[in-house]
N, C-alpha and C positions, 0 to 999 in steps of 0.2 A: 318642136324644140327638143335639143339632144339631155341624155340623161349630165353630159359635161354642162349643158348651160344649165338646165336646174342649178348644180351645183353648185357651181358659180356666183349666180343669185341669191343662192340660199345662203354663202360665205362670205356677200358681201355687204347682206342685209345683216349678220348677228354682229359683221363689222362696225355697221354705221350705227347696230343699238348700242353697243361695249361704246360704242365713242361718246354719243348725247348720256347716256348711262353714268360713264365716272366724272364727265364736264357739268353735267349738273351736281351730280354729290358733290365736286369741289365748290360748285360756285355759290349752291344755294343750302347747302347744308347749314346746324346749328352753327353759329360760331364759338371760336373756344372762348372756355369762361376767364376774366380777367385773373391775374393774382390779385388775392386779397390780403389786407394786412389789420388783423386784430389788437389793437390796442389795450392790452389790461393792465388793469389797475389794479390786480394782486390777483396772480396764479398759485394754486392748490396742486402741489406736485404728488399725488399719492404715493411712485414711487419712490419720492426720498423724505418724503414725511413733511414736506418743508412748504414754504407759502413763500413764492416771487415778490418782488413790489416792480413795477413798473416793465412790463416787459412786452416784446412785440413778438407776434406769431407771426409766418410770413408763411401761405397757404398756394399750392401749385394744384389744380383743378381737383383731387379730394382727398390731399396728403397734407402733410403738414412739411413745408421744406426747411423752415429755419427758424430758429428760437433764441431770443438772446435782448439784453439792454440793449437799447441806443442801434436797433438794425437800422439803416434806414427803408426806408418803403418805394419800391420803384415807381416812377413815373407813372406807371400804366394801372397801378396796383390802386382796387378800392378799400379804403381804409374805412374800416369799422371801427369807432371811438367806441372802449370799455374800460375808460379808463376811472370811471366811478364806480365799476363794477367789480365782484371778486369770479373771477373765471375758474373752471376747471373743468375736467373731461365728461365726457357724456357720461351717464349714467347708466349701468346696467341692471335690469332685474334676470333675478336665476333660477327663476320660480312664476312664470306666470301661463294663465291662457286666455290667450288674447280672444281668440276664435266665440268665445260666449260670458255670459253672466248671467243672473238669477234675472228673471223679466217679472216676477211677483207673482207668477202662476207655477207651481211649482211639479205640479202635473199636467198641466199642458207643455212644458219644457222637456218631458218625459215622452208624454204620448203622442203629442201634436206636432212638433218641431222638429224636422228634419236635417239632414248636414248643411243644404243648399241655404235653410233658415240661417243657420252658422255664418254662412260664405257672404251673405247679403250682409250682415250687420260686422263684420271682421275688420273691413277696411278701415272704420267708425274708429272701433275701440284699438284699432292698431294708433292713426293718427293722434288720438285721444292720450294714448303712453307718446310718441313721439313729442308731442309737445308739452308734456310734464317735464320733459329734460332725458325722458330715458329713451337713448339713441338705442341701444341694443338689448336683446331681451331673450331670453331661454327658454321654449316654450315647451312646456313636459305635460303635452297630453291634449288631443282635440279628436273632432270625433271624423269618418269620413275622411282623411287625408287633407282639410282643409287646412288646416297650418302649413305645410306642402306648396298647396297654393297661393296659401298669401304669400310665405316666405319670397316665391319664385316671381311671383307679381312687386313686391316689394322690389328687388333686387334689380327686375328688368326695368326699373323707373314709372312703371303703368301708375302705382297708386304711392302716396307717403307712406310709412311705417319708419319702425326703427328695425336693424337689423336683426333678424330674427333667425337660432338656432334651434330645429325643430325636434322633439320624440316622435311625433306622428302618434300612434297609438300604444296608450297606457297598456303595461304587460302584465296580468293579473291570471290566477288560477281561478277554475273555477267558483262560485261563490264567493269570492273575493271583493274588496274595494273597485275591483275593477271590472268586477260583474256586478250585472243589475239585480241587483235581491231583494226580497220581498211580493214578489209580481209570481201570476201563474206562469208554470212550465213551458204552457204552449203559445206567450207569447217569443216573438222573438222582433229583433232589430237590425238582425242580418241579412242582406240580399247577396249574395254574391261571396265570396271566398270567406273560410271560417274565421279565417286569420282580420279579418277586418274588423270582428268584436274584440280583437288582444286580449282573447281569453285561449291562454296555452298552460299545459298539464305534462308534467313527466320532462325528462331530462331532452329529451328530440323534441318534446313539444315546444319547449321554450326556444330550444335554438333555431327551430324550423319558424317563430313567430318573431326572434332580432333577425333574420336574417328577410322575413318576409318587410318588416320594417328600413330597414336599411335597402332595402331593392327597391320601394318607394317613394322614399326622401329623407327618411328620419340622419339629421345630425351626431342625435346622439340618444340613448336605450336609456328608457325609465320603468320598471315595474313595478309594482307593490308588495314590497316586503313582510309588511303589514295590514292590517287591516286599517279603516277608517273612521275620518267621523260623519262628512258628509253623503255615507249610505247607510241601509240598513240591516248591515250585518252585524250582529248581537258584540262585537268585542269593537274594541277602541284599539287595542294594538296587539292583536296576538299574530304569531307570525303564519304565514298563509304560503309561503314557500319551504320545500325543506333547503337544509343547505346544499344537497347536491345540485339540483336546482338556480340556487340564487349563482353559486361557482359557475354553472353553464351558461349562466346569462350573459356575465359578467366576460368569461371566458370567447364567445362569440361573438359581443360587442368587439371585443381586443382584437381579434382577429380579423373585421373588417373596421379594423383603425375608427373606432369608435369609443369614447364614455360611458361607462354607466353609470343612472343615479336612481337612486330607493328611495319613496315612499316608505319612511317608517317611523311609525308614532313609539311601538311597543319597547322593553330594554332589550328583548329575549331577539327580537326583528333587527333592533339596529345592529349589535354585535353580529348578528349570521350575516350581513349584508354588510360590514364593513372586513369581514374576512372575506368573503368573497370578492372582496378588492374593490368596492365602488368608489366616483371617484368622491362623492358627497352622497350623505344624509340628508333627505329633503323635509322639515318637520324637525323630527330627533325631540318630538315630546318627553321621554322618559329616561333622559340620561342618567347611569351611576355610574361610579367612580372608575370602574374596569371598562365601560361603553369610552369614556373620556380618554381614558388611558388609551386602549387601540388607536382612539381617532388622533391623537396627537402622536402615532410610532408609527401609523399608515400614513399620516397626511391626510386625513380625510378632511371634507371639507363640509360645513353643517351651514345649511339651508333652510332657515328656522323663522318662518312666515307670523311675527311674535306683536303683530297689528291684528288682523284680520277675528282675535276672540273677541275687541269690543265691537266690532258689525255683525257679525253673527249674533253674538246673544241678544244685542237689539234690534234686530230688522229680521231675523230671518222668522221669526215667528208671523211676522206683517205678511212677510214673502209666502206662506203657505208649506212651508217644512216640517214634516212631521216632527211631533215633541220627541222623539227617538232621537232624529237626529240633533237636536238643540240641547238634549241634557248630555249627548256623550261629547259636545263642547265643553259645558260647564264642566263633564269631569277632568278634560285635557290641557284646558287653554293656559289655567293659570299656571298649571303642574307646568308646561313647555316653557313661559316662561324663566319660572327659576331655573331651567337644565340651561338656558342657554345664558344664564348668569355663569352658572356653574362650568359652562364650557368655557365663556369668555376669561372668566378670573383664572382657567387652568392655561386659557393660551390656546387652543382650537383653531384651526383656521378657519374664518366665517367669511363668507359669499352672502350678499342679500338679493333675498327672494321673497314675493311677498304672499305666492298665490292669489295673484289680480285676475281679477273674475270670480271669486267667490264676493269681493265688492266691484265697487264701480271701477271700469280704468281709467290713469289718469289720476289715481289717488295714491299710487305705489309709494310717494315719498313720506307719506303719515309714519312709513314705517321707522323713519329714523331716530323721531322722538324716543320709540320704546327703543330701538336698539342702543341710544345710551343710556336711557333709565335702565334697563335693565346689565349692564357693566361694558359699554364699549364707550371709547371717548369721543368726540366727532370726527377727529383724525381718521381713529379707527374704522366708524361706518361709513365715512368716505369713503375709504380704502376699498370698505367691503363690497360697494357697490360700484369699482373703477378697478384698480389693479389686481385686488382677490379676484372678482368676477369674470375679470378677463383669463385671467390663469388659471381657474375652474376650466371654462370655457374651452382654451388652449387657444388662443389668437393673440396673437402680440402686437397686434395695428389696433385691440380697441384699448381701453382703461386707462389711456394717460395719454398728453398731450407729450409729444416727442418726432423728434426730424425719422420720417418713415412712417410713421401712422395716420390712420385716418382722421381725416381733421372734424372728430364728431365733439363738440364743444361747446358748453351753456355757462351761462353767467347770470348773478343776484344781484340783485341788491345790498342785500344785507351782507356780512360774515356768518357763513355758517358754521362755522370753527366755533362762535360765538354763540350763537343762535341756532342750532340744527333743524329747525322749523324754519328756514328761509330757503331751504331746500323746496318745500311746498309750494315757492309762489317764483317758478324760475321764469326769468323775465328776456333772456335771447338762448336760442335751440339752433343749433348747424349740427347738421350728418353730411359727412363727405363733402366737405366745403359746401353746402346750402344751405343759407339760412330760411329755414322752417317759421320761428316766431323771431319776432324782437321787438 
């Protein structure tokens, strides 16, 4: 046989595959999903403050196409009855990490548990927030790149979550919140590149550890401006970058069109890390008057996890946490709440975040209570967890229900305008046109 009839054969064979190849995609592929048409019984517009009564959503495979009284609902279109219910946009936290939680052994989490540990139980606590109501989620900190992974596994449809905006690895200097302290020298948790502990030193070192960050998946750059409560380094908020430092950070996140956002409990922390331009304070335990001041001429935006002191002071003792770390709560928790009184009454702009994963996930909406006890109205912590958090974030398809966004959208029972505790028991979840619970 000539090297022309190979050829031939071999052009006529990839032929006949291209042909059964796109005739089966056409024929047996998913088919596409109906329009759906949402029926509510009173919509929560964050953007304009207002509450709908009777209004139909009308949903094109994971957008929201029309909004309006009296649409009608096409033939073909599944209609979901919520018309007893009060509707509004998914929810976002801006502050969590999904990737772990406290397992009750608090040195085996340290010394026994690896990243893979991480990866195996991730999906759990991911689905776990999805069907609390919170579609979207900002995840500032996991270990191994595994936020990376869900993220991307999320996204490709593999597993449920809520959309997830990752840091990848927490940026800390030496003995820092973001280094492990208190352990000998010669242990170590690194195998491979230095940059995967996100322990960086000196003005190159930081930008050479955002940039190491952002080449692996990070959305968007968090470091530690301050120190912490749940490690065991001697101070609760002193600051642990200088300022030329925290500007570099900040400076190199900008540069590969990225966020940054600080860890900072300290007053000395938050100010150097709000002139450094971040885009939020994550915490902001120790506000005074001049900290408040900046944050409302920069825009900063405060991420202030103001649930989370009552499960620590009672469970974490259970959990096996050194009393170290349990009394530099008691000196923090309650101080954080009044600063974010004090932010609220000044007019701040607040994003909520809860730090899920220091409790259970799944439980991030406890947080709304304290956020109007302590001075938001429910208006307001909706907001803060819908159109603030989107525009933290920089995405204009999440935090509100609107013709062009994703149609991520839960509904109550109750009035939570009313009741902000109905947020806790939400009763239908869709992301991207899927209904998740109902």
């Amino acid at each position: 046989m000539t090297k022309t009839s190979n050829m031939r054969i071999f052009i006529a064979s990839v032929c006949i595959f291209l042909f059964y190849h796109f005739s089966s995609a056409q024929t047996s592929g998913s088919p596409s999903r109906p329009v759906k048409a949402i029926i509510a019984g009173r919509l929560i517009d964050p953007l304009a403050g207002k509450v709908l009564e009777h209004v139909t959503i009308l949903i094109d495979h994971d957008t929201v196409s029309r909004i309006g009284k009296d649409i009608p609902a096409p033939d073909s279109a599944q209609v979901i009855d919520l018309s007893a219910y009060t509707v509004l946009p998914g929810l976002i936290d801006c502050h969590t990490h999904v990737t772990g939680q406290p397992s009750g052994d608090y040195y085996a989490d340290i010394f026994r548990k690896m990243p893979v540990d991480d990866a195996v139980m991730a999906p759990t606590y991911a689905l776990r927030t999805l069907v609390a109501g919170f579609t979207s989620c900002r995840d500032v900190g996991a270990r191994g790149l595994v936020d990376v992974a869900l993220r991307n596994a999320i996204n490709r449809g593999d597993i449920p979550g809520p959309r997830m905006f990752v840091a990848t690895l927490f940026i800390g200097s030496t003995g820092s919140h973001g280094d492990l302290n208190g352990f000998s020298p010669y242990l170590s948790w690194t195998d491979g590149p230095k940059e995967l502990s996100g322990v960086a030193n000196g003005v190159e070192g930081v930008r050479q550890q955002v940039r190491f960050n952002v080449k692996y998946g990070a959305d968007v750059i968090k470091f530690g401006a301050s120190a912490g409560v749940l490690t065991e380094e001697e101070s609760v908020g002193a600051p642990q970058y200088t300022q030329e430092e925290m500007n570099a950070i900040v400076d190199e996140a900008r540069l590969w069109g990225r966020k940054a956002c600080a860890h900072a409990h300290g007053t000395v922390a938050i100010k150097m890390a709000v002139k450094a331009g971040v885009a939020s304070i994550e915490h902001g335990s120790m506000l005074d008057d001049e900290a408040i001041r900046l944050m409302k001429e920069r825009g900063t935006y405060l991420v202030a996890d103001i649930y989370n002191d009552d499960y620590i002071l009672s469970e974490y003792a259970r959990l096996g946490f050194p009393q170290k770390i349990i009394d530099k709560e008691r000196q923090v928790g309650r101080v954080q709440r009044e600063s974010f009184r004090k932010a609220a009454l000044a007019g701040v702009k607040i994003a909520f975040g809860t730090d899920a994963g220091v409790y259970p996930h799944g439980w991030n909406a406890r947080q709304f209570f304290y956020m109007e006890k302590f001075g938001l109205t429910p208006m307001q912590a909706i907001q803060a967890a819908t159109s603030n958090a989107a525009d933290l974030i920089g995405n204009t398809r999440i935090g509100s229900i609107r013709v062009g966004g994703f149609a991520d959208i839960i509904a109550v029972k109750e009035d939570p305008l009313k009741d902000i505790k109905a947020l806790e028991k939400v009763d239908f979840v869709m992301k991207g046109g899927e209904v998740y619970k109902k």
